[in-house]
BADO-111859 format. One record per residue (C-alpha): residue in one letter; x, y, z; chain. Coordinates in steps of 0.1 Angstrom, whole numbers, always signed. Example, Ala and Ser with C-alpha at 12.3 -4.5 7.8 and 13.67 -1.06 7.14 Angstrom:
// residues 2
+------+-------+-------+-------+-----+
| type |     u |     v |     w | mol |
+------+-------+-------+-------+-----+
|    A |  +123 |   -45 |   +78 |   A |
|    S |  +137 |   -11 |   +71 |   A |
+------+-------+-------+-------+-----+
This chain:
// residues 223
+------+-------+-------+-------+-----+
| type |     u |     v |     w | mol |
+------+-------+-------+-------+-----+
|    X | +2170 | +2609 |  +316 |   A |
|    X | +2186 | +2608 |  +350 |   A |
|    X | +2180 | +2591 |  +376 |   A |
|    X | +2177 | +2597 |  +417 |   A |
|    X | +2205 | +2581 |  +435 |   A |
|    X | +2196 | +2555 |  +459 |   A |
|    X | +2191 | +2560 |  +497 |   A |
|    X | +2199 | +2537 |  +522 |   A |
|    X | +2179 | +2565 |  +549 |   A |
|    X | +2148 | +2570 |  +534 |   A |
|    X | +2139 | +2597 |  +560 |   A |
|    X | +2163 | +2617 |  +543 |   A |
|    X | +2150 | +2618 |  +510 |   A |
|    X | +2113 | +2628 |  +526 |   A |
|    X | +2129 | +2654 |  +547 |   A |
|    X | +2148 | +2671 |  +514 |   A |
|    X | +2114 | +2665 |  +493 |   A |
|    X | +2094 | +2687 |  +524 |   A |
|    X | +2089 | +2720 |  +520 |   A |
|    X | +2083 | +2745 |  +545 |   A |
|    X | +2044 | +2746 |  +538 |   A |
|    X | +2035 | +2710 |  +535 |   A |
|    X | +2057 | +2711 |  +571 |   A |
|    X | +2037 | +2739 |  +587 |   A |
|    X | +2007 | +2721 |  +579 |   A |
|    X | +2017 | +2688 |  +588 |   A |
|    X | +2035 | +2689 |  +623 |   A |
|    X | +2044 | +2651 |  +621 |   A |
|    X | +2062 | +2655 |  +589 |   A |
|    X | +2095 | +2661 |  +605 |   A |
|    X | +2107 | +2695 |  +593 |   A |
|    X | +2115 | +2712 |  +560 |   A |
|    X | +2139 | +2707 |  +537 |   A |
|    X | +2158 | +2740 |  +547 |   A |
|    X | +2188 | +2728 |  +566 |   A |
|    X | +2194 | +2704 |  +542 |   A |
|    X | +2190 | +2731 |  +512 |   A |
|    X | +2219 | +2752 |  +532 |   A |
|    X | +2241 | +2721 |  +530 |   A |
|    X | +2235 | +2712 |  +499 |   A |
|    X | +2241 | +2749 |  +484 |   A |
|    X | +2276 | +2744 |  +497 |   A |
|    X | +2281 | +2710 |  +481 |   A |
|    X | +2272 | +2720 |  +452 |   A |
|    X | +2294 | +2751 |  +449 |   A |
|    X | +2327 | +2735 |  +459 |   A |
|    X | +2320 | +2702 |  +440 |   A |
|    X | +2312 | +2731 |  +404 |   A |
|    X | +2342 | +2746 |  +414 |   A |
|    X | +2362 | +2710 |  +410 |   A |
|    X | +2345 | +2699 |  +381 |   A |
|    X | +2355 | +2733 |  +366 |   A |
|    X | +2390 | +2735 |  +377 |   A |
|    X | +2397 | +2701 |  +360 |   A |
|    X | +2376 | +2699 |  +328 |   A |
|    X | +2392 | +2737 |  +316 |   A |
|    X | +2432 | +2740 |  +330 |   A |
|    X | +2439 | +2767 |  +312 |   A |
|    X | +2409 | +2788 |  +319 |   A |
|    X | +2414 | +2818 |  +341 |   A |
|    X | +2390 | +2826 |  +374 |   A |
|    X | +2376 | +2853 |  +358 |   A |
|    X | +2357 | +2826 |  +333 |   A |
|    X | +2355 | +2803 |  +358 |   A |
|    X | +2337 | +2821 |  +384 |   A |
|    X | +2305 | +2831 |  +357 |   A |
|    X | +2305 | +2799 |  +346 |   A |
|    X | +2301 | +2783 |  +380 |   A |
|    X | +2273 | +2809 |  +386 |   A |
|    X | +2255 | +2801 |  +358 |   A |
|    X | +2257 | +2759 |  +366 |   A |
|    X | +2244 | +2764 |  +400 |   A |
|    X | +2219 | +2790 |  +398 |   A |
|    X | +2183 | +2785 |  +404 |   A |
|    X | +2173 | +2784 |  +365 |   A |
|    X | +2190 | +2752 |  +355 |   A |
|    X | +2191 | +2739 |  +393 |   A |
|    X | +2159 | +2738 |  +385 |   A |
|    X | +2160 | +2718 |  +352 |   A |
|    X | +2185 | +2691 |  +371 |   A |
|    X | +2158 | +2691 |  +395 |   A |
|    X | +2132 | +2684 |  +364 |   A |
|    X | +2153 | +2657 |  +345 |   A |
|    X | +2149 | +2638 |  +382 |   A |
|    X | +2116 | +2645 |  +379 |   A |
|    X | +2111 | +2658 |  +415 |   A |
|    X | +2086 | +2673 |  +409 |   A |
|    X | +2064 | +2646 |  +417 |   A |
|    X | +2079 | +2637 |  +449 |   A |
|    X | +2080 | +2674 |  +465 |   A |
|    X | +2055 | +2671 |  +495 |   A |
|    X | +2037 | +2707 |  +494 |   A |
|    X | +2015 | +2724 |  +517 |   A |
|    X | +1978 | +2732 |  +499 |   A |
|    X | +1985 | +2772 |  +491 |   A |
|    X | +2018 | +2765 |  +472 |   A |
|    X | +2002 | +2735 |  +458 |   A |
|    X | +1975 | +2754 |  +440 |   A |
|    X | +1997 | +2784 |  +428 |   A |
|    X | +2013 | +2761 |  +405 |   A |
|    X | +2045 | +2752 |  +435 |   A |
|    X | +2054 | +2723 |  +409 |   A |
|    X | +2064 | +2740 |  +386 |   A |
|    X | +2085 | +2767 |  +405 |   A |
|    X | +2119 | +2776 |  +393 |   A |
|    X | +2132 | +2787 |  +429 |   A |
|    X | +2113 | +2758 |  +446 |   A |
|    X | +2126 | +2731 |  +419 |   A |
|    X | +2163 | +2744 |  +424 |   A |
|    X | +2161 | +2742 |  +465 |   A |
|    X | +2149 | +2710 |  +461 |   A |
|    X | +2177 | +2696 |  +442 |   A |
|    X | +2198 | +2717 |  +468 |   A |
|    X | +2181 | +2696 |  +495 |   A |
|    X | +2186 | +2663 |  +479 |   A |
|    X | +2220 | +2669 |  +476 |   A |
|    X | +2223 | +2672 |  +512 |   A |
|    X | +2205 | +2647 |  +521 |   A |
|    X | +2224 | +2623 |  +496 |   A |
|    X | +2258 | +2637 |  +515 |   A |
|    X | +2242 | +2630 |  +552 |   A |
|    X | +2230 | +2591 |  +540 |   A |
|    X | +2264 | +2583 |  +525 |   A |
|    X | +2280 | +2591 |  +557 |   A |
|    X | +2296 | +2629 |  +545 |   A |
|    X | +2314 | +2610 |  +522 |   A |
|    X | +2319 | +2633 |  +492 |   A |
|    X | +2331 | +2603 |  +465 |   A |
|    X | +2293 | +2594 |  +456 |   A |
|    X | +2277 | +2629 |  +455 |   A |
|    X | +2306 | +2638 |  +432 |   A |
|    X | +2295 | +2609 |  +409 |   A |
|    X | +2267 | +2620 |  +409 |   A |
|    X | +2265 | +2657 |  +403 |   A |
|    X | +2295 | +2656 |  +377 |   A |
|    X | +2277 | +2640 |  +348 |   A |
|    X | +2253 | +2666 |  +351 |   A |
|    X | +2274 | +2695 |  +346 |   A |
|    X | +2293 | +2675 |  +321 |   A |
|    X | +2259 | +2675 |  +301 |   A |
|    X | +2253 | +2710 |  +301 |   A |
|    X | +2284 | +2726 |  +305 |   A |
|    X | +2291 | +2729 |  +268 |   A |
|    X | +2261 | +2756 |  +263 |   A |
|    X | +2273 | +2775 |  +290 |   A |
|    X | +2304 | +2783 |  +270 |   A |
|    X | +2290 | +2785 |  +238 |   A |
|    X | +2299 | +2821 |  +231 |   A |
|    X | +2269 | +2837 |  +219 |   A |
|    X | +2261 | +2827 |  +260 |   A |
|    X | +2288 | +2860 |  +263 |   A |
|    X | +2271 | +2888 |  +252 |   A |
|    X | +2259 | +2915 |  +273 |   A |
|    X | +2220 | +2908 |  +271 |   A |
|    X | +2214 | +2939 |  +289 |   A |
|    X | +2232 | +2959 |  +262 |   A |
|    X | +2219 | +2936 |  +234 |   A |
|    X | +2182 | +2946 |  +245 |   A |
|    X | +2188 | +2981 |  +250 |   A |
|    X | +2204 | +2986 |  +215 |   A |
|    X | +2177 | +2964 |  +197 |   A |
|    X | +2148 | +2987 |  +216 |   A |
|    X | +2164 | +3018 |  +212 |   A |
|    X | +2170 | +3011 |  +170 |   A |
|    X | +2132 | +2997 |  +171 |   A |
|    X | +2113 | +3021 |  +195 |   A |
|    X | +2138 | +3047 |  +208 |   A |
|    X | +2132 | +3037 |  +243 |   A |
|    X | +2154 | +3022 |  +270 |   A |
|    X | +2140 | +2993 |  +284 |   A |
|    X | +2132 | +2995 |  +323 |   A |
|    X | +2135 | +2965 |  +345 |   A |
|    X | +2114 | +2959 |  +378 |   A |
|    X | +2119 | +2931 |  +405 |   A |
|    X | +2087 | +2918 |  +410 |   A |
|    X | +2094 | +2894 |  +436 |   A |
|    X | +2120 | +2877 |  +464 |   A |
|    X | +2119 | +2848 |  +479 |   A |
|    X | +2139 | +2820 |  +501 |   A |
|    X | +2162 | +2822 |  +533 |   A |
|    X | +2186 | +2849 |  +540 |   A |
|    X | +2219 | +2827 |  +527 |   A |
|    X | +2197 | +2818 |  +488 |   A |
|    X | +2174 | +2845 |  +484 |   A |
|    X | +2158 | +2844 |  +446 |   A |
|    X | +2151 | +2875 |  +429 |   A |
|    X | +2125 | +2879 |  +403 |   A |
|    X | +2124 | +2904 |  +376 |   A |
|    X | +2105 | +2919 |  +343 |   A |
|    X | +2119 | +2938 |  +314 |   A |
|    X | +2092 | +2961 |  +304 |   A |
|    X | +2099 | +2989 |  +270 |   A |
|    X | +2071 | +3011 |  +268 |   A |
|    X | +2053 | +2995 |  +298 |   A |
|    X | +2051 | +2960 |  +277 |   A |
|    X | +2060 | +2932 |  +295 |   A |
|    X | +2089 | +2911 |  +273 |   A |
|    X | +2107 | +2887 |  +295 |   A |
|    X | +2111 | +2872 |  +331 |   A |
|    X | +2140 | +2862 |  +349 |   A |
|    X | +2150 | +2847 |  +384 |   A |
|    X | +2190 | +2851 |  +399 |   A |
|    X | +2205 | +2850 |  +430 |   A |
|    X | +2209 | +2891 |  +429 |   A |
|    X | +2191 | +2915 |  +415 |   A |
|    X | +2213 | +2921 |  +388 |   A |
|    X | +2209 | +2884 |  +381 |   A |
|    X | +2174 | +2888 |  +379 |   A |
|    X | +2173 | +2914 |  +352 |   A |
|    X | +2201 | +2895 |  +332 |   A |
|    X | +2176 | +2869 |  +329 |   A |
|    X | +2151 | +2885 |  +318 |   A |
|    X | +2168 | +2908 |  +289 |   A |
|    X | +2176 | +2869 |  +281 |   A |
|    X | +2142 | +2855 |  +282 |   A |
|    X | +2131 | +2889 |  +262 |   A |
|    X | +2159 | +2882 |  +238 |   A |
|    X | +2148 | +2847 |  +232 |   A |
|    X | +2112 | +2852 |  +228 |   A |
|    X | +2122 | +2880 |  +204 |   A |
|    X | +2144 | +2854 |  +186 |   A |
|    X | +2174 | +2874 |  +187 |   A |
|    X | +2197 | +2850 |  +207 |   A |
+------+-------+-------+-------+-----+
């Protein structure tokens, strides 16, 4: 399991564990955890891209640039963000509280994005400790990313698999968007014949409906 890194500002760590609703109904709380979220986006980006560049030499961008995707989007953001258990340190305002905010893919991943910030800021914008941090994580998961039944096209792999079963194409519908202009979240459902089979959340639409042909593939046992 891994563990927080250690704050010598306190105050920072609150402010990246704040979200906007817990703020709005707490005006002493001392603002969101947005700012920080936008910094640590950017952190987290550059510091993939190094991890990347280093652990595969010979790959070329065009794997590279998929792979980072897939390391810093909001799905397994949000399962760094469980293995730290923040969970039970987000502060959230009552409404997101009671629609399950905990538990929240896209709330889970900005938080992590906001603790990464807010680590930066307390060790001075020095970028050494953040990189110790965040490279044993990657190093952890990195291998499933390139597993290569990771490469195929789940899009095309649904599509076939409905259209041998059912002869219908499945249809995809984003049900949902979320988060600031610069990390909006997308949510969408793969429906054949009206019947919902999977969910997934990206960073673009196209994202979104990638993840859930993979969530329908998966539940379907078929990946």
């Amino acid at each position: 399991m891994a563990s927080l890194p250690s704050f010598h500002n306190a105050a920072l760590f609150i402010q990246a564990m704040t979200h906007k609703s817990y703020a709005r109904e707490h005006p002493d709380a001392g603002g969101d955890n947005e700012r920080l979220e936008f910094l640590g986006d950017a952190i987290l980006t550059f510091l993939c891209g190094e991890f990347l560049f280093a652990r595969y030499p010979d790959k070329p961008e065009g794997e590279l640039t998929p792979l980072r995707a897939s390391l810093v989007d909001a799905t397994q953001l949000g399962k760094f963000a469980q293995q730290l258990s923040l969970q039970t340190h987000i502060r959230l305002g009552k409404g997101v509280e009671g629609s399950d905010g905990r538990t929240n893919a896209r709330l889970l991943s900005s938080a992590f994005e906001a603790l990464i910030g807010a680590y930066f800021l307390d060790q001075r914008s020095q970028i050494a400790p953040v990189r110790e941090f965040v490279f044993p994580l990657f190093e952890a998961v990195v291998d499933d990313f390139t597993d290569p039944t990771r490469n195929i096209n789940e899009k095309s792999t649904l599509q076939e698999w409905s259209l041998g079963r059912s002869g219908v194409i499945p249809t995809y519908e984003i049900v949902s968007e979320s988060g600031p202009d610069h990390a909006k979240e997308f949510t969408a459902i793969v429906r054949i014949a009206s019947e919902p089979y999977g969910r997934g959340q990206g960073r673009s639409k196209q994202d979104a409906q990638k993840a859930a042909a993979r969530d329908a593939l998966q539940q379907l046992r078929l990946l």
